[in-house]
ZADOVO-275983 format. One record per residue (C-alpha): x, y, z. Coordinates in steps of 0.25 Angstrom, whole numbers, plus 5000, padded with zeros to 4 digits. Example, Ala and Ser with C-alpha at 12.3 -4.5 7.8 and 13.67 -1.06 7.14 Angstrom:
     px     py     pz
   5049   4982   5031
   5055   4996   5029
# end
This chain:
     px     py     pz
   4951   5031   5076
   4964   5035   5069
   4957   5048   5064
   4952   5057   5073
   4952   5070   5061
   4955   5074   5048
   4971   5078   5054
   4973   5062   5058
   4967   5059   5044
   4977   5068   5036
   4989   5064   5045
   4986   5050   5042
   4984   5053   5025
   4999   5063   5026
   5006   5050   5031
   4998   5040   5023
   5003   5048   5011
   5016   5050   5014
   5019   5036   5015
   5012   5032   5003
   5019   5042   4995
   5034   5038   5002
   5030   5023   5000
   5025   5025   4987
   5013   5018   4990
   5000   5020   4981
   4988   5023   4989
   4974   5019   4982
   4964   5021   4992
   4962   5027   5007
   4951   5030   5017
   4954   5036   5032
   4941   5030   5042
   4941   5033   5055
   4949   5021   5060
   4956   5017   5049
   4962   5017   5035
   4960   5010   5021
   4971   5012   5012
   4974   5006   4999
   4988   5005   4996
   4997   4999   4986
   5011   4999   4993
   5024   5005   4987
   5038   5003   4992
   5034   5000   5007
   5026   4990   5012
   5010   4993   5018
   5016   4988   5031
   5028   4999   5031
   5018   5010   5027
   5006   5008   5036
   5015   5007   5047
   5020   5020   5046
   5008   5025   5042
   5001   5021   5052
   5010   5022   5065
   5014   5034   5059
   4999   5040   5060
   4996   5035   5073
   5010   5045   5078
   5002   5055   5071
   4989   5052   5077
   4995   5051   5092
   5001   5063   5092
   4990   5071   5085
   4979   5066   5096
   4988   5065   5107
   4987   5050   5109
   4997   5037   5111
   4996   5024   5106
   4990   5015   5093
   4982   5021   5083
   4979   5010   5075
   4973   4998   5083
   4976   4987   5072
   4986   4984   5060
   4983   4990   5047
   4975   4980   5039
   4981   4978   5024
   4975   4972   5012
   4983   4969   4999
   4972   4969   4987
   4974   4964   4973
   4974   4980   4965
   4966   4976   4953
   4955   4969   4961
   4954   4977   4972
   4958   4993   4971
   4946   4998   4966
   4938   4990   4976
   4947   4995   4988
   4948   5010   4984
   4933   5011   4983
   4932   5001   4996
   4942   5012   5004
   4936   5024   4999
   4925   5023   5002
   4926   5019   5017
   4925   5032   5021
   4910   5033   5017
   4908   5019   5021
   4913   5025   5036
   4904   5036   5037
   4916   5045   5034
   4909   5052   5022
   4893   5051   5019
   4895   5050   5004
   4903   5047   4990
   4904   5062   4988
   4909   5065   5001
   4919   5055   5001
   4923   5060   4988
   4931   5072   4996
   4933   5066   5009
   4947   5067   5013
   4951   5055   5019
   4948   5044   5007
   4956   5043   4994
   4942   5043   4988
   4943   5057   4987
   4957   5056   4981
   4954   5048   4971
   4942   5056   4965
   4951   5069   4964
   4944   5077   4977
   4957   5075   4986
   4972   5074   4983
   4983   5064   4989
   4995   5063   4982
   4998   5048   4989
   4984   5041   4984
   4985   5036   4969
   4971   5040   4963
   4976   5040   4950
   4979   5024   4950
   4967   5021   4956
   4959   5031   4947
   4965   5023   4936
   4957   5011   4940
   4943   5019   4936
   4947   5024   4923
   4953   5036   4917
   4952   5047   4915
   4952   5053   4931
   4940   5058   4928
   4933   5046   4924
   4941   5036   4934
   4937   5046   4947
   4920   5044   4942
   4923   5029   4941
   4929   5028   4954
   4919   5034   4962
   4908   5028   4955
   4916   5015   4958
   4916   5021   4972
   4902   5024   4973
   4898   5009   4971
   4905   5005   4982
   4897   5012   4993
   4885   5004   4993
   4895   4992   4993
   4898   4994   5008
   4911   4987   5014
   4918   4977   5006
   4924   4964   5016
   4930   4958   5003
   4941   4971   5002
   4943   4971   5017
   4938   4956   5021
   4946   4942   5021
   4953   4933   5012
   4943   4928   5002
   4933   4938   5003
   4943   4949   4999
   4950   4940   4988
   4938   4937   4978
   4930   4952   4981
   4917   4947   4989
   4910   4936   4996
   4903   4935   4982
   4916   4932   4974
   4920   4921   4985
   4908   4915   4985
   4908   4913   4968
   4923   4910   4968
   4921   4898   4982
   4911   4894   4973
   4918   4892   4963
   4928   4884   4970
   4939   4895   4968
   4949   4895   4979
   4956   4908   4983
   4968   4911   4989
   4964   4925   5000
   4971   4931   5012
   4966   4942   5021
   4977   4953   5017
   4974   4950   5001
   4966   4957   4993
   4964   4949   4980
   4962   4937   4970
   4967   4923   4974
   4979   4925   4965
   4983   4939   4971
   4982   4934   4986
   4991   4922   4982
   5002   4930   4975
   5002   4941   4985
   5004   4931   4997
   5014   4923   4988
   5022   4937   4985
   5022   4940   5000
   5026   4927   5003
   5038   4927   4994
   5041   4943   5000
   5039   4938   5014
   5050   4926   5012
   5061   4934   5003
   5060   4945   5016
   5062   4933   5026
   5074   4927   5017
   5081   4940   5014
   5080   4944   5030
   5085   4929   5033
   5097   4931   5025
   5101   4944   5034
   5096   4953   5021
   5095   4969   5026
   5095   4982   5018
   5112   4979   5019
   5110   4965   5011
   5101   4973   5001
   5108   4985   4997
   5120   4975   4995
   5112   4966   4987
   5106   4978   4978
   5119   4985   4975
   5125   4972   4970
   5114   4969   4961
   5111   4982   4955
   5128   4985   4955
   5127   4998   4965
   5133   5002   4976
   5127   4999   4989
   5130   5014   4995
   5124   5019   4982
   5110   5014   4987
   5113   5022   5000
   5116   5035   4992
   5102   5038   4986
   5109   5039   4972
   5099   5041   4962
   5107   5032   4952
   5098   5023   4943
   5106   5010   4947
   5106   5015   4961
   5090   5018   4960
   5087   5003   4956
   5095   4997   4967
   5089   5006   4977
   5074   5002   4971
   5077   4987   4975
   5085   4991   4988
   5072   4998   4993
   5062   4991   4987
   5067   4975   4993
   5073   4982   5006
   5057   4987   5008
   5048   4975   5002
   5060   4963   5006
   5067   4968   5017
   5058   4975   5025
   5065   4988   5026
   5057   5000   5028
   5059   5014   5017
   5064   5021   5029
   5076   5011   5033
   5081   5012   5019
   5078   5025   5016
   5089   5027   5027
   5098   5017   5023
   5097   5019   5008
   5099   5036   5013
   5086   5039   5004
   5072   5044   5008
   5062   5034   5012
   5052   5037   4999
   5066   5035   4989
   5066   5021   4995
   5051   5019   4995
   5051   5024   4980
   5063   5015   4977
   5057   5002   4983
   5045   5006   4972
   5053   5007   4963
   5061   4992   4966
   5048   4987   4966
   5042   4991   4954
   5057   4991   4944
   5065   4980   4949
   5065   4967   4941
   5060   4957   4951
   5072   4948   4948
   5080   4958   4954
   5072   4961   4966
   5074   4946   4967
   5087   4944   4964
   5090   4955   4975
   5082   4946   4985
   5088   4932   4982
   5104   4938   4982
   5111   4932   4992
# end
């Protein structure tokens, strides 16, 4: 169990928040159970892997020292699934929300409409947290609010006597076509599809995801075989976007500087490996300026320049 009252449950959501608001790191979905947690995320500037590990070690501190004890918390590593969003995000909000009533936790709709420890409540207007985005989701149901929130848990309602779903939390094909039924008419069909366990998705989304990490994995292992660190990337950046290398160190809120620094933080991060902290320290800004800045090299640069930067000798 790694909630044993409402005190653990809170200290877990003030850090969950925390670090999705300082990653900049959009949060669709949540439900607390007794022994563990569904989140549906769509990750900023720093990677899952960087933000459950601080979330989590940084809970099980918190959870020793409140219940006196020594030791792990959590038995297993988190389990991560990444999902194809138009497919799958109003499957998985419903699938998520309603686990609480699926658990016993609540003994009907309306009670989990308030209950505090679900972002269904968030999302019909009954409860407020500043890090879930129920406006983006919302906008999948329709608009006004009004009329998006009735479709919503209408859509919700449905979903209870469906019971749990193995194609959003199963294997390979099953999850990748949306049932057994799907698979069955697609095999018969003589379709072949490509699946693996960590995707969520059509055959074309599994294959480009793996191919995109692939791609990611090897330009990491070149760049780290040629002896590249954050030294070889702040030279690299000033000379390509004609600055100074100490101005990157100054927190200069310059335009030109700005840009550079975006690349700096967003290839230091997603190629290098580096975590928001190490460069927030080297780089002498806070750790959300760098997070918001890797958002920012992620969404604005030209890919050729991203690139570019890459493949410079």
């Amino acid at each position: 169990m790694i909630f044993r009252n409402n005190g653990d449950r809170d200290a877990f959501l003030d850090r969950l928040g925390e670090l999705l608001l300082e990653s900049s790191t959009s949060c669709y979905a949540w439900a607390l159970l007794s022994n563990h947690v569904h989140l549906l995320l769509r990750t900023g500037s720093i990677p899952l892997a960087g933000i459950m590990r601080r979330l989590l070690t940084g809970y099980a501190v918190t959870f020793n020292r409140r219940h006196g004890r020594h030791g792990h918390l959590f038995q297993n590593r988190y389990k991560s699934i990444l999902c194809e969003e138009d497919m799958y995000l109003q499957e998985l909000v419903r699938y998520i929300h309603l686990n609480p009533l699926r658990a016993g936790l609540v003994k009907d709709l309306k009670e989990l409409g308030s209950y505090a420890y679900s972002g269904h409540s968030v999302l019909l207007g009954k409860r407020k947290r500043d890090w879930q985005d129920r406006v983006y989701v919302l906008g999948y149901f329709g608009q006004p609010e009004r009329e998006a929130k009735r479709e919503y848990l209408s859509f919700v309602s449905k979903g209870i006597d469906e019971g749990r779903k193995p194609e959003l939390v199963g294997g390979g094909l099953l999850r990748c076509v949306g049932g057994w039924k799907k698979l069955k008419e697609a095999r018969e069909s003589g379709q072949r599809m490509k699946s693996d366990e960590r995707i969520l998705g059509r055959s074309e989304f599994v294959e480009r995801v793996l191919r995109e990490a692939g791609e990611q994995l090897e330009r990491g292992s070149r760049l780290r075989g040629r002896g590249a660190d954050l030294r070889w990337l702040i030279e690299r950046v000033a000379v390509v976007f004609g600055v100074e290398a100490e101005d990157l160190k100054t927190g200069s809120r310059s335009r030109k500087v700005g840009k550079a620094r975006a690349a700096l933080c967003c290839i230091g991060v997603r190629e290098l490996g580096l975590s928001c902290a190490f460069l927030a320290k080297e780089l002498r800004i806070s750790p959300s300026a760098v997070s918001k800045s890797a958002v920012r090299g992620r969404r604005e640069l030209d890919h050729a320049v991203i690139q570019g930067l890459l493949e410079s000798p």
